[in-house]
C-alpha positions as CSV (number, residue, x, y, z in Angstrom):
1,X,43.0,-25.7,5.3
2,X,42.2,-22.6,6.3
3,X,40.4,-21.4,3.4
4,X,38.1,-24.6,3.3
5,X,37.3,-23.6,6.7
6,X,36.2,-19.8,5.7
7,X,34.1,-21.1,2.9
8,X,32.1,-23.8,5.1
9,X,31.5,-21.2,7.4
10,X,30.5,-18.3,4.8
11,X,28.2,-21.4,3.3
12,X,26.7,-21.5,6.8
13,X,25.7,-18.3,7.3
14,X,24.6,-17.6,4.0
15,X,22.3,-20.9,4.8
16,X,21.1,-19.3,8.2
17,X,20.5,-16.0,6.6
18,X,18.2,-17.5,4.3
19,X,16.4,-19.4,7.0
20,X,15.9,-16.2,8.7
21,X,14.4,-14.4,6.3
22,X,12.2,-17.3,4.7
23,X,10.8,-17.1,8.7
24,X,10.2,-13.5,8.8
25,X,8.8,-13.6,5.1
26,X,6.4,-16.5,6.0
27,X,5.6,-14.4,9.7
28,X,5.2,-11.1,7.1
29,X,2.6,-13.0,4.7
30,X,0.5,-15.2,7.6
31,X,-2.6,-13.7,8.7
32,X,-3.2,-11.8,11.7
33,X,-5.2,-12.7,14.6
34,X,-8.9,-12.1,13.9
35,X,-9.8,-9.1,16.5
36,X,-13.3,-9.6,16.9
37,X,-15.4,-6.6,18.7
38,X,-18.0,-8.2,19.7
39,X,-19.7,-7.3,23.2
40,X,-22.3,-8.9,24.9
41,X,-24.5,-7.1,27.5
42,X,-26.7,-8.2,30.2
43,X,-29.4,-5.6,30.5
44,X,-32.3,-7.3,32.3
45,X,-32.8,-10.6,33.6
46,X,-33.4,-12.9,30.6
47,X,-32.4,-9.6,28.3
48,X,-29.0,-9.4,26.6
49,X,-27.2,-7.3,24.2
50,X,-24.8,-8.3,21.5
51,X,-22.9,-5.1,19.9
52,X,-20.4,-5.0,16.9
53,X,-18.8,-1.7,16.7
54,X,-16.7,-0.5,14.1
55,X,-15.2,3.4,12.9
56,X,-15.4,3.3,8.9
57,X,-15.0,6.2,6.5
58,X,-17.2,6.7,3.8
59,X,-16.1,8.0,-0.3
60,X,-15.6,11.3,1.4
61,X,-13.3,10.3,3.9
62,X,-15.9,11.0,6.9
63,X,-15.5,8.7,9.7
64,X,-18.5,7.3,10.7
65,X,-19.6,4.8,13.9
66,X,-21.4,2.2,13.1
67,X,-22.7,-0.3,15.7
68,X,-24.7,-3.5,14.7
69,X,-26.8,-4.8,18.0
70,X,-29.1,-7.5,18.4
71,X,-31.7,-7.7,21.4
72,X,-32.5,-11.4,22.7
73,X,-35.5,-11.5,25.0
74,X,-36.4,-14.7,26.4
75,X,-34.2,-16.5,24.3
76,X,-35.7,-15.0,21.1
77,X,-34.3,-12.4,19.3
78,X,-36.0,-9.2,19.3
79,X,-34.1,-6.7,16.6
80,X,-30.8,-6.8,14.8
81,X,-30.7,-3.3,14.1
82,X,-28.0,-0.9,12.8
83,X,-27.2,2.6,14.3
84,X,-25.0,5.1,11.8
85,X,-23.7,8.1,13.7
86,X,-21.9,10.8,11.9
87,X,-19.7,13.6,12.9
88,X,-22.1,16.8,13.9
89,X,-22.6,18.9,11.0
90,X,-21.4,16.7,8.7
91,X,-24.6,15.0,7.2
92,X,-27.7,14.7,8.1
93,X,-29.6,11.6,7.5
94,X,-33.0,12.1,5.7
95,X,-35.9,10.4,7.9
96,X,-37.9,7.9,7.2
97,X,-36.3,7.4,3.9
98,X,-34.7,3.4,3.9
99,X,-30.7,2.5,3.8
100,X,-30.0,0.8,0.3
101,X,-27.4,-2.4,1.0
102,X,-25.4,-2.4,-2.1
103,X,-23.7,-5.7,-3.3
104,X,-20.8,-6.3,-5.8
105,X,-22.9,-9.1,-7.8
106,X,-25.7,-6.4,-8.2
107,X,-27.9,-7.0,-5.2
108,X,-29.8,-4.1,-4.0
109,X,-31.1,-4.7,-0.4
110,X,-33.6,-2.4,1.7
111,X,-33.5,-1.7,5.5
112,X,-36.6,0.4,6.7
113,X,-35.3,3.6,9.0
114,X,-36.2,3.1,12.2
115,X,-36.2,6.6,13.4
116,X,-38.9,7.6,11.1
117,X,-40.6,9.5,13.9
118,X,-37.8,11.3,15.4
119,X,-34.3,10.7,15.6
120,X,-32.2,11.6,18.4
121,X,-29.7,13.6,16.6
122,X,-29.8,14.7,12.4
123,X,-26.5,13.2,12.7
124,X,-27.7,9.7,13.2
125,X,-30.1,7.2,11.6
126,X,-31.2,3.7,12.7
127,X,-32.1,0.7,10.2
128,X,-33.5,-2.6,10.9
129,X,-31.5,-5.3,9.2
130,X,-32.9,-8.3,10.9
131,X,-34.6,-9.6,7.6
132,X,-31.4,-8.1,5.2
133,X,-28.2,-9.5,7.3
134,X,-28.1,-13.1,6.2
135,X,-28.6,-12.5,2.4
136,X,-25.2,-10.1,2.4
137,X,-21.7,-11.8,0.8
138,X,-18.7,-11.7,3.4
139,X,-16.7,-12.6,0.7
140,X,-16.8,-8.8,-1.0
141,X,-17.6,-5.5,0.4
142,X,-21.0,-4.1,0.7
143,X,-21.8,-0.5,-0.3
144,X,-24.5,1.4,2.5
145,X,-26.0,4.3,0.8
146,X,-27.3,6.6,3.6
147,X,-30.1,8.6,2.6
148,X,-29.2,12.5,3.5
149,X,-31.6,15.4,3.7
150,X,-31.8,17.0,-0.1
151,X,-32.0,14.1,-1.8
152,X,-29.0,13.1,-1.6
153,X,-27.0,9.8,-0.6
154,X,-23.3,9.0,0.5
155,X,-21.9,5.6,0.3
156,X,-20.3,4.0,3.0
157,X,-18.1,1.1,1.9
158,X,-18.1,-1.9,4.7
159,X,-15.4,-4.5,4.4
160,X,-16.3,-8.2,4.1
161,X,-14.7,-8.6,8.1
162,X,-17.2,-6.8,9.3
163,X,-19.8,-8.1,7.5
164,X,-18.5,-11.3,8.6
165,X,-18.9,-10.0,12.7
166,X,-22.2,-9.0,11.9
167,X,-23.2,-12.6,10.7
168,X,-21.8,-13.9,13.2
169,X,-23.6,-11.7,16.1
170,X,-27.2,-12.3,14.5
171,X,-26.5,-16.2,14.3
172,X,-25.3,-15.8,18.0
């Protein structure tokens, strides 16, 4: 008797040792809670602000901000523009040469520098991507090739998340 008793209760915790891991496995594998970053800004009356702001590290392993904002005046919308800041003395972004939008199906895209005057730092460079934002995949990364002084470029790979945040703050 006693031994049929051992083996029903072995048989149960075996069973609810299973069950616990099948949980955490199934908590493990789910997907996290999208963290979106997206602020919005009241700056004048009938002016607002939408940002996107994300830290990305280029081939390099650079860390570069990157903040996507998009200007609505009167209800219309005024810019979706892209500012890249690096580190100080780390790069320096060649002005008024355009950022090159790379895709993995062989797009090429074009944003024209907006800081083709002046910039407020070599360290920074501003693109408008109001015409360019729509056509990019947010099923695959995107590659931004950031034009540096010297003819040079470095590529800055963006994730399809944030691609995806981006979309959504210019349909916004």
């Amino acid at each position: 008797m006693w031994c049929r008793i051992r083996q029903i209760f072995s048989k149960l915790l075996l069973l609810g040792a299973l069950v616990l891991l099948l949980f955490a496995g199934i908590s493990y594998f789910a997907a996290p809670p999208a963290a979106a970053s997206i602020r919005q800004t009241q700056e004048a009356p009938g002016q607002t602000l939408y940002q996107s702001r994300h830290s990305l590290r280029d081939r390099a392993g650079h860390s570069w901000q990157l903040i996507l904002f998009k200007r609505v005046k009167s209800g219309e919308v005024a810019s979706v523009n892209l500012r890249l800041v690096g580190f100080p003395g780390m790069a320096e972004v060649a002005h008024p040469q355009p950022l090159q939008i790379n895709t993995d199906q062989g797009k090429v895209f074009s944003a024209p520098d907006l800081f083709a005057e002046e910039s407020p730092a070599p360290n920074v460079g501003q693109y408008d991507l109001k015409g360019v934002l729509l056509q990019l995949p947010t099923t695959q990364p995107a590659i931004l090739s950031v034009p540096l002084v010297g003819d040079r470029s470095l590529d800055l790979p963006v994730p399809p998340p944030v691609l995806l945040e981006w979309q959504t703050v210019a349909n916004s």
